[in-house]
TORPA-967541 format. One record per atom (N, C-alpha, C, CB): residue in one letter; z, x, y. Coordinates in steps of 0.001 Angstrom, whole numbers, plus 500000, padded with zeros to 6 digits. Atoms other than C-alpha are relative to their C-alpha. Glycine has a CB too. Example, Ala and Ser with C-alpha at 12.3 -4.5 7.8 and 13.67 -1.06 7.14 Angstrom:
A500000500890498810;A507800512300495500;A500000500900501200;A501246499008500027;S499940499180498810;S507140513670498940;S500730499230501090;S498585500414500462;
REM end
This chain:
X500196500630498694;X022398459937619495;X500674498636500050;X498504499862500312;X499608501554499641;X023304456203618637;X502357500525499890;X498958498315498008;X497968499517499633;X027575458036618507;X500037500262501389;X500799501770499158;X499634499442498382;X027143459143622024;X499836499116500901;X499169501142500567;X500588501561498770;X025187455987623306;X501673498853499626;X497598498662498986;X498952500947500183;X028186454044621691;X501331500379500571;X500149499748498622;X498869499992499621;X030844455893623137;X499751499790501425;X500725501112499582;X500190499733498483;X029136455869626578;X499955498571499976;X498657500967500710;X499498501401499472;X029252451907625937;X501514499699500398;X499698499018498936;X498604500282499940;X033078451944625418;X500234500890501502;X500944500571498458;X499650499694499411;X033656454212628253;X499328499329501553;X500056501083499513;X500832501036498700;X031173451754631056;X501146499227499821;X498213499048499768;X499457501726499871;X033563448901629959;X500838500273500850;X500732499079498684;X499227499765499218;X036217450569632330;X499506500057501537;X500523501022499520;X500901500374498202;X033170450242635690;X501066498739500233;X497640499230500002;X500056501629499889;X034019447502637886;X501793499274499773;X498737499359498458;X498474500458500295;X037855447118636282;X500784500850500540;X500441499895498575;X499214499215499348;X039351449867638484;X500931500419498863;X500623499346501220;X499465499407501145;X040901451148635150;X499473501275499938;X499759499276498804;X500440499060500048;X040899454704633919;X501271500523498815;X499697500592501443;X498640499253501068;X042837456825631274;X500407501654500264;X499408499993498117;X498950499335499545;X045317459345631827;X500757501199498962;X500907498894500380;X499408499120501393;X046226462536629577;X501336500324500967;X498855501741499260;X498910499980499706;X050126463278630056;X500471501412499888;X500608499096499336;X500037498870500464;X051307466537630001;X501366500963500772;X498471500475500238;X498682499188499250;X054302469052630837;X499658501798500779;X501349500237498463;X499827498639499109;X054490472583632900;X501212500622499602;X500083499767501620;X498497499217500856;X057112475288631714;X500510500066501529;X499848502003498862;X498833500670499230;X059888475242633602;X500379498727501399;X500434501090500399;X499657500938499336;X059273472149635732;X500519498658499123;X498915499816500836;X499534500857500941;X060840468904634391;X499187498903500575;X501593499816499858;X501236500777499326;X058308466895636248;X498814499814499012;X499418500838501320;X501231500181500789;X055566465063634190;X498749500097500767;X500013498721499338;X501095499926499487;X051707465191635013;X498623499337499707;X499937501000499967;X501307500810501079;X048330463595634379;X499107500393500632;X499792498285499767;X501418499934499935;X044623464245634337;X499459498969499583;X499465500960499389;X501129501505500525;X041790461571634112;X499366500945499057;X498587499061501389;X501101499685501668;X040339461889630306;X498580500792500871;X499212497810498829;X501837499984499736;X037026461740631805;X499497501504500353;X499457498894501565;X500130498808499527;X037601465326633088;X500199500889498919;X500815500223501058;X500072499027501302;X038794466804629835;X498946500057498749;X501196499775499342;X500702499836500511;X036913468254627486;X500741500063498799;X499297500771500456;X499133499354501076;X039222469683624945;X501734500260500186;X499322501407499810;X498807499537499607;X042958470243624856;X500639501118498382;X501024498388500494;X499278499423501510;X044167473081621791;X501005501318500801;X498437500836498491;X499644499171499845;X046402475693621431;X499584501414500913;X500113499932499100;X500700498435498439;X046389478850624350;X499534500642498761;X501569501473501394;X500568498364500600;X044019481614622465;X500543501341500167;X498756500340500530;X499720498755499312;X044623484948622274;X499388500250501312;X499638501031499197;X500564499504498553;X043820486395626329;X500203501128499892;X500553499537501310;X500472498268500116;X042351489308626849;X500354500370501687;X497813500343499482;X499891499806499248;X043928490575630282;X499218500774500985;X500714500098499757;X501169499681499097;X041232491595633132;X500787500846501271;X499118498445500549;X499543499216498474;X042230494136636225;X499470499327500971;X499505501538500280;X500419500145498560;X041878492491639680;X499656498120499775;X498352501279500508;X499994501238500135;X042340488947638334;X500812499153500968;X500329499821498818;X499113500224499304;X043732486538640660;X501446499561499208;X499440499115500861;X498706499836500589;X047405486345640553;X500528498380499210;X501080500554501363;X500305500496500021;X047157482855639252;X499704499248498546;X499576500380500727;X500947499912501568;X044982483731636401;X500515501028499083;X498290500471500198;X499144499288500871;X046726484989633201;X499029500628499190;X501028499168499227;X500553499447501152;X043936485902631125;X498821499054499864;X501003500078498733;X501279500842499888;X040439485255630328;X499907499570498238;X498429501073500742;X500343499905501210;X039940483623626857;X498549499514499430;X500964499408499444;X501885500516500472;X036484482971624641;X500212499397498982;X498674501210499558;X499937501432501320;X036276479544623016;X498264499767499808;X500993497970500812;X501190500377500039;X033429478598621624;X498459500191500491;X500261499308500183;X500906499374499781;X031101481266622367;X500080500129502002;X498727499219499139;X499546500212498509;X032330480382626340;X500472501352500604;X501251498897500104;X498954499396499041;X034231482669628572;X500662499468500918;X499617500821500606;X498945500624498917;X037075481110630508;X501017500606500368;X500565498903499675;X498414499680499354;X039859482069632814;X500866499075499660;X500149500041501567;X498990500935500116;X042736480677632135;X501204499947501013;X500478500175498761;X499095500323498790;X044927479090634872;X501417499730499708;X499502498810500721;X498675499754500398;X048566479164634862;X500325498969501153;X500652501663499992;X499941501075499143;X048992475793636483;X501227499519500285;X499309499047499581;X498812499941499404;X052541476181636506;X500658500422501225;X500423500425499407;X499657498779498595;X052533478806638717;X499237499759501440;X499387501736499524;X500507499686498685;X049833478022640740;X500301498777501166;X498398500264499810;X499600501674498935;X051752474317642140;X501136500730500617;X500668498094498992;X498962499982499411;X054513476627643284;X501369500125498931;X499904498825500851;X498918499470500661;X056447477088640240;X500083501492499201;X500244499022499141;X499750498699500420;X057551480458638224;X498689499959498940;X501664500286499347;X500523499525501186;X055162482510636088;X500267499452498919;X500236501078499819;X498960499866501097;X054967481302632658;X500291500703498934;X500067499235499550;X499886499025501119;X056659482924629980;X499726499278499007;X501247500701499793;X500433500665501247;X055565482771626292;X498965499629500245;X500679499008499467;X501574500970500081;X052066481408627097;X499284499604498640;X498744500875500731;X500213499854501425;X051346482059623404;X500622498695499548;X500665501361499325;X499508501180500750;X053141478844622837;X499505498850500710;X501538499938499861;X500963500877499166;X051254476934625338;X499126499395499495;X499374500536500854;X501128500593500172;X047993474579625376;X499502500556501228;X499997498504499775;X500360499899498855;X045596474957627397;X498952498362499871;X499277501668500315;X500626501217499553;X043714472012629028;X498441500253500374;X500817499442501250;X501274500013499856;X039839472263629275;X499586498967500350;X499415500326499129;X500914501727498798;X038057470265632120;X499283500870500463;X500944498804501616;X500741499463499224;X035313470224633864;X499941499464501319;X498956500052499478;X499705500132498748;X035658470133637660;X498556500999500824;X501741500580500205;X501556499665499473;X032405470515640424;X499411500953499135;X499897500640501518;X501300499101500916;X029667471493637807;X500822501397499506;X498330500568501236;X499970498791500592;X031768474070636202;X501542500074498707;X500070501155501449;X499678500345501129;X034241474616633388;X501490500582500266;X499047500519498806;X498436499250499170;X038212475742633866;X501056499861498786;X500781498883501716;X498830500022500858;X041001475849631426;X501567500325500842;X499666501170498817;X498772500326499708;X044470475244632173;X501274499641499519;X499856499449500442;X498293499898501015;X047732476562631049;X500914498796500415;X501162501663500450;X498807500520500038;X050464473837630099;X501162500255498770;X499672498737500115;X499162499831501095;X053542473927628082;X499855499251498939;X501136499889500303;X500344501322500995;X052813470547626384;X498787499133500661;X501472498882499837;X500957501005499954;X050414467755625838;X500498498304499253;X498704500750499192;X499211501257500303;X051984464425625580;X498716498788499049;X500660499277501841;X500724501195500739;X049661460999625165;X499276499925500929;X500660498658499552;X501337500516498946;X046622459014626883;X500813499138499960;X498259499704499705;X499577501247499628;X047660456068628436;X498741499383500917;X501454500124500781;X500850500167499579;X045349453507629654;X500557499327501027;X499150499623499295;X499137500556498360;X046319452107633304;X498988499697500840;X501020501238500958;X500619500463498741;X044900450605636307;X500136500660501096;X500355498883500324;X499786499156498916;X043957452744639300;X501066499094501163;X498400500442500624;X499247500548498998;X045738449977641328;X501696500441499803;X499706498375499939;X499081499746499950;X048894451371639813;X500588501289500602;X500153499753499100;X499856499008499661;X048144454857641008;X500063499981501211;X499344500664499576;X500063499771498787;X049435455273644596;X499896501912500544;X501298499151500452;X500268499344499294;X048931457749647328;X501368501005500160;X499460499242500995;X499045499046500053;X051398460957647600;X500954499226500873;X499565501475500458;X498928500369499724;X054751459525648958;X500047500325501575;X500974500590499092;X500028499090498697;X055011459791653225;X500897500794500220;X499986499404501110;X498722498513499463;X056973463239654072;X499941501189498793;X502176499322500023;X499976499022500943;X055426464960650780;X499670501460500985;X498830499598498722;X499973498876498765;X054051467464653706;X498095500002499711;X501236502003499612;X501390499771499821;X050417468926653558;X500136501111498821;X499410500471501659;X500408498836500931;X051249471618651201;X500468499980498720;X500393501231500475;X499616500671501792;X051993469463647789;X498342500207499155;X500567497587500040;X501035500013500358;X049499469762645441;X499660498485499195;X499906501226499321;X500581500695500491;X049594466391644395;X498926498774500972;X500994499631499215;X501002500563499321;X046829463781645093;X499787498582500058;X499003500498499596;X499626500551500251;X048665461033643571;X500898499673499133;X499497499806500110;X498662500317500575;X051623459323641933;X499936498655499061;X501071499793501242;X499898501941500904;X052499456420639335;X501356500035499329;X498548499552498314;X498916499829500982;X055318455841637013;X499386499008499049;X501611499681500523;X499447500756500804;X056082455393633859;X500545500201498834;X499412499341499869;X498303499830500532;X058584454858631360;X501198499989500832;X500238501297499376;X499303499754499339;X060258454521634390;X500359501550500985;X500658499563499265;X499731498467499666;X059654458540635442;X498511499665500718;X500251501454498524;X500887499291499549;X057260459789637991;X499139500778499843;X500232500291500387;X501427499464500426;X053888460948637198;X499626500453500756;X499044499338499610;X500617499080499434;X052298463665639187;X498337499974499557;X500776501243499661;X501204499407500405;X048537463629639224;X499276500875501199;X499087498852499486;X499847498966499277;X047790466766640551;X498223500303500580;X500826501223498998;X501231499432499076;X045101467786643394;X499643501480499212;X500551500281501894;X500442499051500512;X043358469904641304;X498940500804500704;X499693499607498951;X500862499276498702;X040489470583643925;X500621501104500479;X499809499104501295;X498899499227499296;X043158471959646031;X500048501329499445;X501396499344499869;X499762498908500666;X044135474588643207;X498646500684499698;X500795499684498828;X501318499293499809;X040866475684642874;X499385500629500689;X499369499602499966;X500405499501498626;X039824476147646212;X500969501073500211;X500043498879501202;X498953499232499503;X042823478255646715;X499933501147499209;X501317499354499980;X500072498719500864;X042074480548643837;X498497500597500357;X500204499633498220;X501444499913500220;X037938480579644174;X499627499047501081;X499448499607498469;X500499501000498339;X037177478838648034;X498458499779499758;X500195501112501908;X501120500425499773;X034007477005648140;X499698499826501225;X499807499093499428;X500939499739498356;X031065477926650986;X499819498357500128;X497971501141499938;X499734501087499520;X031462474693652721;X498134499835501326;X501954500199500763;X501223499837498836;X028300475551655159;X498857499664499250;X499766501584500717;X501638500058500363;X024838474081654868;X499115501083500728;X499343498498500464;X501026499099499820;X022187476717655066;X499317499586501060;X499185500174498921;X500987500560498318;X020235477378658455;X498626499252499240;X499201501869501385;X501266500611500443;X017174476542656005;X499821498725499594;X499562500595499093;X500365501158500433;X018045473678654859;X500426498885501226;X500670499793498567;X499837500902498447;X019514472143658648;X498615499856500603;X501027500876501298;X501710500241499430;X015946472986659960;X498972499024499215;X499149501514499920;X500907500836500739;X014496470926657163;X500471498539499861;X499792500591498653;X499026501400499563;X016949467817657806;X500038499304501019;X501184500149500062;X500489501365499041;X015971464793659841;X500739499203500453;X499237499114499485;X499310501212499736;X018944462914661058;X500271499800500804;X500783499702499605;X500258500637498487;X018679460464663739;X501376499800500654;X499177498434499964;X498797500098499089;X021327461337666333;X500761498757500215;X499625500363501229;X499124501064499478;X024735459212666546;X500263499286498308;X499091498837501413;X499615500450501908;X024541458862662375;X501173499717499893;X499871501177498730;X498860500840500312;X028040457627661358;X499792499769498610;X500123498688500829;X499880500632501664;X029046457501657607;X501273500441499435;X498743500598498860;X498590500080499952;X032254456437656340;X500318500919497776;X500552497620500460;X499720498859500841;X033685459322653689;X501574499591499321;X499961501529501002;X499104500560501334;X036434458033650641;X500298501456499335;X498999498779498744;X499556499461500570;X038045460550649318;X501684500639500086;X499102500543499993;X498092500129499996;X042256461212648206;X499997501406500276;X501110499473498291;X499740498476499731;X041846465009648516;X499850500284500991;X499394500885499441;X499921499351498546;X042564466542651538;X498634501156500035;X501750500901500239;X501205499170499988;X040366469491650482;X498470499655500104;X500089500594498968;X501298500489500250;X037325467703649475;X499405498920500862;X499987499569498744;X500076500498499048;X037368465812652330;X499734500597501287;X500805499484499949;X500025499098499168;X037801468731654709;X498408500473499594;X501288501033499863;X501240499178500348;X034754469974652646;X498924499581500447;X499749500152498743;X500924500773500071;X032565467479653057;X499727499298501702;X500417499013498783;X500318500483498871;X033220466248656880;X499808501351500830;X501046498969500497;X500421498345498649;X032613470304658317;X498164500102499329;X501481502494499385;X501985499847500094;X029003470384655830;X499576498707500792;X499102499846497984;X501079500910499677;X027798466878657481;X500180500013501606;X500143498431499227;X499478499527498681;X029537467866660890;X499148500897500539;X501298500603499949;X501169499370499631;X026807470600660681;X498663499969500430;X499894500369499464;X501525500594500247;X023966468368660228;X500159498920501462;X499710498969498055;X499858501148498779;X025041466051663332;X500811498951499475;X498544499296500522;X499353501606500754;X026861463137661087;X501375500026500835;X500395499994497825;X498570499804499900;X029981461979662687;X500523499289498451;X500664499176501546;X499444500660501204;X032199461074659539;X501451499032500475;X500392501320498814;X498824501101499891;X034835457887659339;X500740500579498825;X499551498209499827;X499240499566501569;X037712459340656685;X500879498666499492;X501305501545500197;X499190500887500777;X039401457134654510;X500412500667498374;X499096498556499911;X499506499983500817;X041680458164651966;X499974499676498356;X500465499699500518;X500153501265501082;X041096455532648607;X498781499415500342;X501194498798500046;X500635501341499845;X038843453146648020;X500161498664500669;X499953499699499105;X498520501531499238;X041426450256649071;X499604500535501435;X502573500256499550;X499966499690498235;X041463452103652899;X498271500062500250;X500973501925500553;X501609499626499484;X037398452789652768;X499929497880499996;X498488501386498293;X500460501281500144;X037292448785651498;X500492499485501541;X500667499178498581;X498920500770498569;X039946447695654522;X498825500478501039;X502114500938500478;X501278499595498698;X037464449595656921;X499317499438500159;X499180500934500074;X501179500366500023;X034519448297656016;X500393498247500658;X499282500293498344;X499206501510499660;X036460444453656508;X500454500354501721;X501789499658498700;X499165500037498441;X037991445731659801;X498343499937501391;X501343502195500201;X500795499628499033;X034561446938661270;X498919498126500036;X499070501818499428;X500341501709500078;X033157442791660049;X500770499362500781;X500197499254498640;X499137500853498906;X036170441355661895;X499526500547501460;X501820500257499794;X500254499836498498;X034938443245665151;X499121499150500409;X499547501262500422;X501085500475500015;X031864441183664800;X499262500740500112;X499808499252500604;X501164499276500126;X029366443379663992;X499821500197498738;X499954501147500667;X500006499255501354;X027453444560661185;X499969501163499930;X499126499771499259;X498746498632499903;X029019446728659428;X498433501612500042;X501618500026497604;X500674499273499977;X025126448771659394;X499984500695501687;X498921499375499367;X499971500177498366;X025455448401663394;X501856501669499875;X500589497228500778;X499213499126500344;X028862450871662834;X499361501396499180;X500931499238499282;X500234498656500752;X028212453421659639;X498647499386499553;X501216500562498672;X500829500034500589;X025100454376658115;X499939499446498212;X499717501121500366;X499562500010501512;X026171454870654566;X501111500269499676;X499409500746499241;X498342499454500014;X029109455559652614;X499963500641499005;X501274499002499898;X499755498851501132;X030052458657650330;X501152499755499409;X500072501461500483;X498726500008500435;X032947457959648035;X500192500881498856;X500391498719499717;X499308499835500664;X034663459968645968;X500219498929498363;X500846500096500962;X499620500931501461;X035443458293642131;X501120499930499901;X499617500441498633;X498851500188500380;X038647459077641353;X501183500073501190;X500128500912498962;X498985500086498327;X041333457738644405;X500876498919499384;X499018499317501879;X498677500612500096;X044754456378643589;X499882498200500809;X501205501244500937;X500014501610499242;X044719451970644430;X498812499593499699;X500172499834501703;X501400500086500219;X040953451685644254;X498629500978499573;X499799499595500973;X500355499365500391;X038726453511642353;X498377500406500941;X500236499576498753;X501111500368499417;X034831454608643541;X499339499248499268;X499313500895500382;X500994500986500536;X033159452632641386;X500989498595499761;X499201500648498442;X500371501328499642;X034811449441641876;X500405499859501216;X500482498976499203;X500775500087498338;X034481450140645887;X498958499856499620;X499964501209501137;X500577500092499890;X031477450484645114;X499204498499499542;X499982500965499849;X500187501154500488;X031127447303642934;X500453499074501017;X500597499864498768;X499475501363499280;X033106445207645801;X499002499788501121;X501638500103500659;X500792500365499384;X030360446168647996;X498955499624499747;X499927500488500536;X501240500328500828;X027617445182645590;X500376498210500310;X500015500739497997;X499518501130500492;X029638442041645348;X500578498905501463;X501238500528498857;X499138500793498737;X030387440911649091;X498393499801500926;X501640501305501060;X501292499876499388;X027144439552650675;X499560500850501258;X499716498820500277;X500303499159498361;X028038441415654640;X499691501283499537;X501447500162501256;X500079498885500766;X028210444353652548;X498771500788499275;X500739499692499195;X501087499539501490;X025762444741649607;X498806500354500509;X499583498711498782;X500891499110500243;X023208446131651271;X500280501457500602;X498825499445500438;X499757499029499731;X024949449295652304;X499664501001499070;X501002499932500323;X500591498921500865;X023702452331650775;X501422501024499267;X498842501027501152;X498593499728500593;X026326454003648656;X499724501412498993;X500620498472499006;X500077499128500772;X026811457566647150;X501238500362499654;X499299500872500393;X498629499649501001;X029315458697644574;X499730501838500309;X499790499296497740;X499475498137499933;X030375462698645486;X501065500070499061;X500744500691501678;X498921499832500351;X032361463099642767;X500484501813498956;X500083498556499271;X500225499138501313;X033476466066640340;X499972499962498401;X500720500698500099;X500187500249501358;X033185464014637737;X498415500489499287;X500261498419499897;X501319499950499938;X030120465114636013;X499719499484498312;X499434501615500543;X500215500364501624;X028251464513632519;X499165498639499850;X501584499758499165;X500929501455499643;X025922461282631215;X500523499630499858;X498991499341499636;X498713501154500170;X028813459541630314;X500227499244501713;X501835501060499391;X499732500199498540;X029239459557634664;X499015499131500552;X500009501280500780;X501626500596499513;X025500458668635333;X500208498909499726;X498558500452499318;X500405501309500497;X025795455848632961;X500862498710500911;X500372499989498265;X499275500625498794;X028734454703635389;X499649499524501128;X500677500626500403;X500266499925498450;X027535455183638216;X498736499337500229;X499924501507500599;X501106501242500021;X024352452900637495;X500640499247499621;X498761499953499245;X499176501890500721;X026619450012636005;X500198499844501644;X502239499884498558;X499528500270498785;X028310450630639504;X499342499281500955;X500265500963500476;X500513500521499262;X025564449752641264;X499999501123501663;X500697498598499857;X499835498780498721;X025614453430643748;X498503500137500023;X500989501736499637;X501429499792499435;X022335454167645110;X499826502084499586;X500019499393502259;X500137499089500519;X022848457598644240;X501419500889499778;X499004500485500650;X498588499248500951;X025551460241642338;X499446501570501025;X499782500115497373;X500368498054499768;X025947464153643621;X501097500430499350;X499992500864501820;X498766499568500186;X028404466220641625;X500320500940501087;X500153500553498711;X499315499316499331;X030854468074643897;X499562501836499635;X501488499422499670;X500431500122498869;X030033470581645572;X499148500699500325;X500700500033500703;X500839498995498914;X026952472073647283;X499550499147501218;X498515500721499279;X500478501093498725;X026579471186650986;X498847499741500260;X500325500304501247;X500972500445499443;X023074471576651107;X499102499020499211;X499412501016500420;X500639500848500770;X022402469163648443;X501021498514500522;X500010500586498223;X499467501319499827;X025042466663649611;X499335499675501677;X501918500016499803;X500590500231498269;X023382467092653229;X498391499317499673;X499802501974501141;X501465500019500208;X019913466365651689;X500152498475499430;X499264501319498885;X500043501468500435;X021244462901649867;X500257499107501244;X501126499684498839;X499491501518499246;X022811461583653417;X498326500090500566;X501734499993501576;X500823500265499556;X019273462550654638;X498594498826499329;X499885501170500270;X500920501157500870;X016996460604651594;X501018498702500526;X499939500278497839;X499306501210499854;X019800457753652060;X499660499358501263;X501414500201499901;X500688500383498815;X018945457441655967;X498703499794499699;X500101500910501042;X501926500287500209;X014684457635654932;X500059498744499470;X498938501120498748;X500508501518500710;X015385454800652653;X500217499210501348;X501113499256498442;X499866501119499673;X017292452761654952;X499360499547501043;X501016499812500074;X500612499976499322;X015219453441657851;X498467499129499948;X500138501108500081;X501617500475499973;X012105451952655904;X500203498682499766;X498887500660498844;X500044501001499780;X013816448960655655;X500705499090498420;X498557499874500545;X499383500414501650;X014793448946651805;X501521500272500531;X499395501272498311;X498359499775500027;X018685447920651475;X500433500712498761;X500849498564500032;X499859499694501510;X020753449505649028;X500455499031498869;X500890501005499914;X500158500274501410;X021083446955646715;X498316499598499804;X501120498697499536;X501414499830500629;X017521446984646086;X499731501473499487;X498853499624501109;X500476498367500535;X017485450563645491;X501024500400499374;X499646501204501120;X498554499787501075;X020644450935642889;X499303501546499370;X500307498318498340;X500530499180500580;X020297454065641178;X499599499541498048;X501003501182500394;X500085500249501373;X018550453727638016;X500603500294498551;X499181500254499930;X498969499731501035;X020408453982634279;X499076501077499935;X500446498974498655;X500444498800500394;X019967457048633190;X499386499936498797;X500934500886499980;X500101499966501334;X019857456061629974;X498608499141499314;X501376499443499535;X501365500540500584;X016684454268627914;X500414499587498614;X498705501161499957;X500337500393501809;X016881452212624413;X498598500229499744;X500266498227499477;
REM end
């Protein structure tokens, strides 16, 4: 226990510093580099033998069994739009975990970690189109870094029910004309998330990053108003190219017009390593990505609190953790 509490110290020290680390990695026949946030991988080794399945999507090369597991394995070459790959047998595959569940992912190579500042990671380039799969960009060594909308590829292989249940709308309390401003770089997970609260009555404010949710929140203060008088709460996303969610969320801990806005992290990051984050952060509460009728049920506790008068920085979510 005291190895896990110590690595979950080293990995907090990155709250708050809009920092994050970056595995590097290649695709067979593209010459284009790529990156994943660590925080999502689990494992990276050699492709396994795959045992080929009838009626697999086209997509999916083969299911292999690590570690008593069963995983599909994704052919993430193929599925951004480039060729089948050949040889897979000489491949890695990439093991992450993405909304509460577990995925492996064919590459040709596995380069280095690099540690970087989300402020270096910008937003897909204007005129990439709508049907890129990336979700952001950086360089370096002077070369273009691809970090790839992995949501996206997911959804497209295995679509997530986006609908909150009639049972759980009838059991949901929210006071007409709600307003809550929604952070997130994925197009998908954004789409996902403003049709479930669209159900419940919420209108949603979108913002892209952290950086564009922060600018908002500043634009709706310059109108003269507070900014509670506008949105209710705000849902961000964690991982967004310029500004991360947890230090949005820290700038609103940290700006007096601000800090008592109520604040939830939707992210697919999951694990206690996340929790322990996401209390340094100072978020009032965490949901991993995605079920709508549980993310419909946090904007409704988030309205009860604020309704009784508690702000959210009085109500931070508690550490998970205990010495």
């Amino acid at each position: 226990m005291a190895g896990v509490m110590d690595k979950v110290n080293q990995l907090t020290e990155l709250v708050g510093q809009n920092r994050m680390e970056l595995l590097l990695f290649r695709l067979s026949g593209l010459t284009q580099r790529y990156g994943i946030n660590v925080f999502k991988v689990r494992e990276v080794l050699p492709c396994p033998r795959l045992t080929v399945m009838p009626r697999l999507h086209q997509f999916v090369i083969g299911v292999a069994h690590i570690r008593g597991n069963t995983l599909s394995v994704i052919d993430l070459a193929y599925a951004i739009g480039g060729r089948p790959t050949k040889n897979y047998e000489k491949g890695f595959i990439i093991i992450a975990e993405y909304n509460r569940s577990t995925h492996a992912f064919l590459v040709s190579s596995v380069e280095r970690i690099i540690n970087m500042n989300w402020n270096k990671i910008m937003p897909p380039p204007q005129g990439a189109g709508h049907s890129n799969y990336m979700t952001a960009v950086t360089e370096i060594d002077d070369e273009l870094i691809e970090i790839l909308d992995v949501e996206k590829i997911l959804d497209e292989i295995a679509p997530k029910n986006t609908e909150v249940t009639s049972d759980a709308i009838k059991a949901l309390k929210v006071p007409e004309g709600t307003r809550v401003l929604v952070a997130d770089d994925s197009k998908v997970a954004l789409k996902q998330v403003k049709r479930a609260l669209s159900e419940i009555g919420v209108e949603v404010i979108e913002a892209h990053d952290g950086k564009a949710a922060l600018h908002a929140l500043h634009d709706m203060l310059a109108d003269g108003h507070k900014v509670q008088e506008t949105v209710s709460l705000v849902i961000s996303d964690v991982e967004m190219p310029e500004m991360d969610g947890y230090t949005l969320c820290a700038n609103i801990r940290n700006e007096a017009a601000l800090r008592d806005l109520y604040v939830i992290l939707h992210t697919s990051l999951s694990g206690v390593f996340n929790q322990n984050m996401v209390s340094k952060a100072g978020a009032n509460d965490f949901i991993p990505k995605f079920n709508p009728d549980e993310l419909a049920a946090a904007v409704e506790k988030g309205l009860a609190i604020i309704q009784s008068g508690t702000s959210g920085a009085d109500c931070v979510m508690k550490n998970a953790f205990k010495n």
